[in-house]
N, C-alpha and C positions, 0 to 999 in steps of 0.2 A: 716647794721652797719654804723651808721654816723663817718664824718673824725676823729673827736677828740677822739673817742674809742677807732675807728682804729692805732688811733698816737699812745696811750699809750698803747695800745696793743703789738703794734710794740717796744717799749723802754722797756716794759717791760717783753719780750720776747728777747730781746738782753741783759738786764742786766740778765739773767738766765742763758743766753749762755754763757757770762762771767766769772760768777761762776763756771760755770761746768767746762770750757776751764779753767781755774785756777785751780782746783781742780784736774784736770787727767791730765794736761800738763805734756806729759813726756821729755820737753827740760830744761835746762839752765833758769834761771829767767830773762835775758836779752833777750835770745830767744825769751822766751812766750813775754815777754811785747812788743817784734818787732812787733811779730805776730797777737797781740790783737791791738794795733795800729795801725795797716795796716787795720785790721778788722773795727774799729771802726770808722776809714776814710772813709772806703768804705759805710759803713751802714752811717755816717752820708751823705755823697754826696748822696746814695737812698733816703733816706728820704726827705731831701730838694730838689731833685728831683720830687717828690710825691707828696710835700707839693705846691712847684711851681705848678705842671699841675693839682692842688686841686682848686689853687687861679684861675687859665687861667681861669679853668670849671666856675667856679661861676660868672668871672668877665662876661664872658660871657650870663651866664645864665640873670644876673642880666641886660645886657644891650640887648636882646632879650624880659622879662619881660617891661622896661625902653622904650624899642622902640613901645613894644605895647599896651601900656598905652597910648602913647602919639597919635598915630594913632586913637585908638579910641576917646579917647579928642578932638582930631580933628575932628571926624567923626562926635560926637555927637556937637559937635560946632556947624558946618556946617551945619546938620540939625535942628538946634532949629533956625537958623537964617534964613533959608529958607522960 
């Protein structure tokens, strides 16, 4: 499953929990809304957490691709001028 699926998989799985949590909530309206807000901070901090070490992965991948592109450029340089 690639990230962006994933992402909206994940949101759209938290807005069902939502509904549900609002629909059975058996506290006070002020309650729930504490309770869903606490929630909804926590799932947002994961997610930008996830999203972060999405971007690290790639930026890395992207300068290990980047690194060896250029070595070979190099390589072939070298020898064509040989």
């Amino acid at each position: 499953m690639n990230a962006g699926k994933a992402i909206a998989a994940a949101l759209a799985l938290a807005a069902a929990g939502l509904v549900v949590g609002l629909l059975v909530a058996p506290d006070k309206g002020y309650k729930t809304r504490k309770k869903l807000f606490k929630k909804g901070t926590d799932f947002k901090e994961s997610l930008s957490d996830k999203v972060n070490d999405f971007v690290d992965d790639l930026s890395e991948q992207f300068e290990k691709v980047k690194s060896s592109r250029m070595n070979s450029d190099n390589h072939h340089k070298k020898h064509a001028v040989s």
